[in-house]
C-alpha positions in Angstrom: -28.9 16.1 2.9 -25.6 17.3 4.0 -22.3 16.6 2.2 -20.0 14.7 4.0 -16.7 16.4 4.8 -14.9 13.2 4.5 -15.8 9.4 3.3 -14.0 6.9 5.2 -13.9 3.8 3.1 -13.3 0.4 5.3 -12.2 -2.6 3.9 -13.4 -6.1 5.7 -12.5 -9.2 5.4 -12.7 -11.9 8.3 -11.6 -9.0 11.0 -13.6 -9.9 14.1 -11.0 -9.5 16.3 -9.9 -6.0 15.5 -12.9 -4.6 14.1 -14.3 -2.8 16.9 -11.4 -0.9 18.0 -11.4 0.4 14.2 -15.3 1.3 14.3 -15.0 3.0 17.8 -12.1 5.0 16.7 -13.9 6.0 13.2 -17.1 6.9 15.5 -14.6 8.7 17.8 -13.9 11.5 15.4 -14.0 15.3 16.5 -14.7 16.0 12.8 -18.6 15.3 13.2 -19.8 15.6 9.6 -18.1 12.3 8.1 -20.0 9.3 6.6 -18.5 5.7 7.2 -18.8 3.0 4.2 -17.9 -0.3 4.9 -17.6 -3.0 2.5 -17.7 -6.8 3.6 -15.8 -8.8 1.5 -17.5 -12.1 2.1 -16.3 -12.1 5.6 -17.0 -16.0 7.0 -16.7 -14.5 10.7 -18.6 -12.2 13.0 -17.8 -9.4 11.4 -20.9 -9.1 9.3 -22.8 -9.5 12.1 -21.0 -6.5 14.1 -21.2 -4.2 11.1 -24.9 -4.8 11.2 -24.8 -3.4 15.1 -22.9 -0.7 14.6 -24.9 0.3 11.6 -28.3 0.5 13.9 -25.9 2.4 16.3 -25.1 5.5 14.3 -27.1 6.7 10.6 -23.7 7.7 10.1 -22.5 3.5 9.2 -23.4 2.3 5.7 -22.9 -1.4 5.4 -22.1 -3.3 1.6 -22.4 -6.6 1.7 -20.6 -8.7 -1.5 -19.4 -12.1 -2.5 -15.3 -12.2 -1.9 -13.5 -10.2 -5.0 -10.8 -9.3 -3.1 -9.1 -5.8 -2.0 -9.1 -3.7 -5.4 -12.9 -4.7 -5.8 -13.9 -3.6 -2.1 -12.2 -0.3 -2.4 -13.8 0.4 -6.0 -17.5 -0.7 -4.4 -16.4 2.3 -1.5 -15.8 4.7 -4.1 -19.0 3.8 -6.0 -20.6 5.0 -3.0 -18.7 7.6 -1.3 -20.7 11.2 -1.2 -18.5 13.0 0.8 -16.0 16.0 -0.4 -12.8 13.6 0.7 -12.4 10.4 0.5 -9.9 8.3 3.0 -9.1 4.0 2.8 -9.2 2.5 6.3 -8.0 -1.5 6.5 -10.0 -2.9 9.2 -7.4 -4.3 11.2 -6.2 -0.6 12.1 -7.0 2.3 13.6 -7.0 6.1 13.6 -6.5 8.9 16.1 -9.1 11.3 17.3 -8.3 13.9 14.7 -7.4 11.9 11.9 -10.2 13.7 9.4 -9.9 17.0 11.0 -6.6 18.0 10.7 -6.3 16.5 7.2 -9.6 17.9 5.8 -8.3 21.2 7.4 -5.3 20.9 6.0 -6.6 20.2 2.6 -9.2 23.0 2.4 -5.9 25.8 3.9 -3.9 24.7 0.7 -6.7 23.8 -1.9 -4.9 20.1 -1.9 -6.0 17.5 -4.0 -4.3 14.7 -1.6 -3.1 15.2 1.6 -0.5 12.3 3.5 0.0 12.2 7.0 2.5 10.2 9.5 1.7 6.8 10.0 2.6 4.4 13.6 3.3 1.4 12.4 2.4 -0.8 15.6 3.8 -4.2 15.7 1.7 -7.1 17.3 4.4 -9.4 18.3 6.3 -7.0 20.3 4.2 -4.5 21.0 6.6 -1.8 19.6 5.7 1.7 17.3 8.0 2.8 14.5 6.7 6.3 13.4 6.8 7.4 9.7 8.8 10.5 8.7 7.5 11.5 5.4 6.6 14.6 6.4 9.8 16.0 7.3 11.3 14.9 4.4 9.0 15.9 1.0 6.9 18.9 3.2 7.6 22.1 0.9 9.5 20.1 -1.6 7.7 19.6 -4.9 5.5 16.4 -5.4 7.8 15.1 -8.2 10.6 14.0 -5.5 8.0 12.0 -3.7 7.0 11.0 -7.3 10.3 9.5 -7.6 10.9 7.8 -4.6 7.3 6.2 -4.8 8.6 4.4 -7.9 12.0 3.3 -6.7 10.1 1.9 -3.4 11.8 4.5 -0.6 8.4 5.5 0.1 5.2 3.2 0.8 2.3 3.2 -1.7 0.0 3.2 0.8 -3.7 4.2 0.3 -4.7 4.6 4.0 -2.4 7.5 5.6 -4.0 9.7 2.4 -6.9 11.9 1.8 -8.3 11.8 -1.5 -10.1 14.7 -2.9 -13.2 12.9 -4.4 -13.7 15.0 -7.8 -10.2 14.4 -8.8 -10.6 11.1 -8.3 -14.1 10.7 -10.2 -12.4 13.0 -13.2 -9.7 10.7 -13.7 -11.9 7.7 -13.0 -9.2 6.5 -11.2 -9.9 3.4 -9.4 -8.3 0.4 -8.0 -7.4 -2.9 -10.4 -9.0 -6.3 -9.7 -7.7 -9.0 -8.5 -7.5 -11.3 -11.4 -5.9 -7.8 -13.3 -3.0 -7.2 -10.5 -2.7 -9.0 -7.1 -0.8 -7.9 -3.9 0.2 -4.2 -5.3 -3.2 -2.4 -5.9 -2.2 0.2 -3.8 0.9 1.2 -5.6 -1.1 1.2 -8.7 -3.7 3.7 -7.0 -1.3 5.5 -5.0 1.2 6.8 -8.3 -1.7 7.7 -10.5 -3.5 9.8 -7.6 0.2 11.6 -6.9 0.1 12.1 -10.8 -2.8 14.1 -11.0 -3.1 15.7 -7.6 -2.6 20.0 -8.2 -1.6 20.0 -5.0 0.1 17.7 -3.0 0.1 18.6 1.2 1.4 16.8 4.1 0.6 16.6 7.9 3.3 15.8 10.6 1.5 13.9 12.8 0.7 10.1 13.1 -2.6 10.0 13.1 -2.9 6.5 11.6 -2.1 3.2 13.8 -0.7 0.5 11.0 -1.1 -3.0 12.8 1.2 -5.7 11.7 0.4 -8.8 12.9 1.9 -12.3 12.2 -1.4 -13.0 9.2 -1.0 -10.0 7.8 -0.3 -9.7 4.2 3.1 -8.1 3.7 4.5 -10.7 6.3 3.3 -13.6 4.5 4.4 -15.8 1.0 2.9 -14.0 -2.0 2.8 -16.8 -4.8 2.2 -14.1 -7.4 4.4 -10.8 -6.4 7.2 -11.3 -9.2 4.2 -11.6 -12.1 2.0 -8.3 -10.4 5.2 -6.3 -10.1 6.2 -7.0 -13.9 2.4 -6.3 -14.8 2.3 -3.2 -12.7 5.7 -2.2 -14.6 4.4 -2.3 -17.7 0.7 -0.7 -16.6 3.4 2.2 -15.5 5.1 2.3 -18.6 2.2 2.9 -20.5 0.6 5.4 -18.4 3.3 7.7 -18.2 4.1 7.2 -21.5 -0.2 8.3 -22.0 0.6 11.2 -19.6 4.0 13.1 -21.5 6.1 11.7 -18.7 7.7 8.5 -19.0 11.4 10.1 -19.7 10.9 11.9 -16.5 10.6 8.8 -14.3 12.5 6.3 -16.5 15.1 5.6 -14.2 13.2 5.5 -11.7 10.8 3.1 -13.6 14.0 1.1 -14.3 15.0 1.1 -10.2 11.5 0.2 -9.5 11.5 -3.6 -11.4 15.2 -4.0 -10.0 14.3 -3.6 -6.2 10.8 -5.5 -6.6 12.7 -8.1 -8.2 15.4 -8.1 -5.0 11.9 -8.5 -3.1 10.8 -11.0 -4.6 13.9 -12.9 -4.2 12.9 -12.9 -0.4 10.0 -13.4 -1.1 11.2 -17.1 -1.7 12.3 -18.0 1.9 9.5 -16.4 3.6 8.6 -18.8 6.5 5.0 -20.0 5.1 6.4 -20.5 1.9 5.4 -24.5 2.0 6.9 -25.1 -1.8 9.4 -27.7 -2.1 13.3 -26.1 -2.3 13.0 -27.4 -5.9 10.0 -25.0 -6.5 12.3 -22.4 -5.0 15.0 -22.8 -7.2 12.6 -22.7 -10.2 11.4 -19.3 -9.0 14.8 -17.8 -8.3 16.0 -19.0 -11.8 12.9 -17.0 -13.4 13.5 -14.3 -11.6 17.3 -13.9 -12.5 16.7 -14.6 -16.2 13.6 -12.5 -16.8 14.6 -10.2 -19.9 12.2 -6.7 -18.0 14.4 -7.5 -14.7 17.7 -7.8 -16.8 17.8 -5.0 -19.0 16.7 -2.7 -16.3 19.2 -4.3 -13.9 21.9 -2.9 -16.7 20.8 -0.1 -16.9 20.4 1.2 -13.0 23.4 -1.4 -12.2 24.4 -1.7 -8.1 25.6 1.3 -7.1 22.3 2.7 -6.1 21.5 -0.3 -4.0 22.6 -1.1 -0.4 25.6 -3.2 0.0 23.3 -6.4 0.7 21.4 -5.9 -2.5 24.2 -4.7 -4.5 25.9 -8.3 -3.5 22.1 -10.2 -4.1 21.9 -8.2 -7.6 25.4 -8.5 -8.5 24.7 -12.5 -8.3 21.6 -12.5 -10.2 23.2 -10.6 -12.8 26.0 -13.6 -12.7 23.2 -16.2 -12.8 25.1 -18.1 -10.2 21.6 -19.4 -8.9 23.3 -21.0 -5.7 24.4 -18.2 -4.5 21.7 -16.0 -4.9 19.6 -18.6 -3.3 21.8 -19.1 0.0 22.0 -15.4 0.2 18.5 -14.1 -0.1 17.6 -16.9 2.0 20.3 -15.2 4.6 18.5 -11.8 4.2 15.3 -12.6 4.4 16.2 -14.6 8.1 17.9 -11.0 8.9 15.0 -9.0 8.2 13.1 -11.3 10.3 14.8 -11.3 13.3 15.4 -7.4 13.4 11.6 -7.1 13.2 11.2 -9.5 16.2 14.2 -7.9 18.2 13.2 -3.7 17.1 9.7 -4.3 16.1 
């Protein structure tokens, strides 16, 4: 049997309504020597039921069924069963152009690269407007520790799905996803440093060929009850594995900027609009958050100056403890970045 050029890995979970148009487009590739895994999450909608169809449609479709364990163990079950030379993370909810595996399996083989990023669109539901990515234009020919950087401070998305994974890097390292009673809400962060880490060679492709849907359910629009306590987890996870790998003075700062601007986010976080806790529950949060001793001593370290004039003021508060403040003014930003996503999309 042939080797796959490329495995593309789909995640699903309860996705009935958008699975199709991912399938098709997946099916749709001009690179014709790709295997499809898809792994059901314990989906309680159709969308078993249209994997199975699709799966008669084309040999091409392997369906996984398994109980619900959440993102990090769907990925790792993909990986498990991948064959293919590459491997690339599709959410089901989106899509991908025509030439999505091509020209980043092409790309890969021209400079012998370990991981390969292209643009993304990210389309937004509610408006039905496209913001396009730029990464390439800005780390293209410049060497993977700058990206490196900016994935820690958060300038850069973590993103696994706009990548393509060279699969005998990624079985070397054993580098797979945590679980979701290890690290919740930032898996892909925690997969997406640790591939950069180890790639040879890192390539990019300036094209979005990617379709990001954000709808009003989807997951970085909605309350996380546990963000503050993954990001402090995935902190110290970092720590240790650059400290493993020789390189932890390298990307201290940027370790240090990381907790700082997670903690800002999480702030937000707070006042999200399906946040149903009582303001008292709030207030407890915020209070934790301000007078956590990681947050703190990083916060004295990288101080405000790095931080736009919004989060410099938010920081500069938190640093004061002067809880009533920070509260009315993250509450403030958060309506902000709300209503430019519904005006620009």
């Amino acid at each position: 049997m042939e080797t796959p050029a490329v495995s593309l890995l789909i995640a699903v979970y309860n996705t009935e309504t958008y699975l199709e148009r991912c399938l098709d487009s997946l099916l749709n590739q001009s690179l014709a020597n790709i295997e499809i895994v898809a792994v059901n999450d314990g989906s309680t909608d159709q969308s078993p039921a249209i994997l199975e169809t699709y799966q008669k449609r084309d040999e091409r479709i392997r369906v996984i069924h398994q109980q619900n364990r959440g993102l990090g163990a769907v990925r790792n079950r993909g990986i498990e069963a991948a064959r293919g030379e590459f491997i690339a993370f599709i959410d089901a909810d989106d899509w991908v152009e025509p030439d999505y595996c091509l020209s980043m399996y092409k790309k890969a083989k021209a400079d012998q690269a370990d991981l390969v990023i292209c643009e993304y669109a990210a389309e937004f539901a509610d408006t039905g407007k496209t913001a396009v990515s730029t990464i390439a234009s800005a780390y293209a020919g410049r060497p993977k520790q700058r990206y490196l950087k900016d994935l820690f401070e958060g300038r850069v998305s973590g993103f696994s799905w706009n990548k393509l994974y060279k699969r005998t890097m990624i079985e070397h390292h054993q580098l797979r996803f945590p679980l979701r009673d290890e690290l919740e809400h930032v898996e892909d962060q925690y997969f997406s440093l640790r591939a950069h880490v180890f790639a040879g060679a890192v390539s990019y492709v300036d094209q979005p060929l990617y379709h990001y849907w954000i709808h009003l359910t989807s997951i970085v629009q909605s309350y996380q009850k546990k963000l503050f306590d993954s990001g402090l987890v995935l902190y110290r996870l970092n720590e240790a594995f650059l400290r493993e790998n020789g390189c932890l003075q390298e990307y201290r700062q940027e370790l240090d900027f990381f907790i700082v601007q997670h903690g800002t986010v999480c702030l937000l976080n707070e006042w999200k609009r399906n946040n149903g806790g009582r303001f008292s529950e709030k207030w407890k949060n915020i209070s934790r958050i301000c007078a956590d001793p990681v947050f703190r001593l990083s916060l004295s370290k990288t101080g405000t100056a790095p931080f736009d004039a919004k989060r410099s003021c938010l920081l500069l508060l938190a640093k004061l403890k002067l809880i009533p403040f920070v509260s009315l003014a993250s509450a403030a930003y958060q309506r902000a970045i709300e209503y430019k996503m519904k005006i620009r999309g």
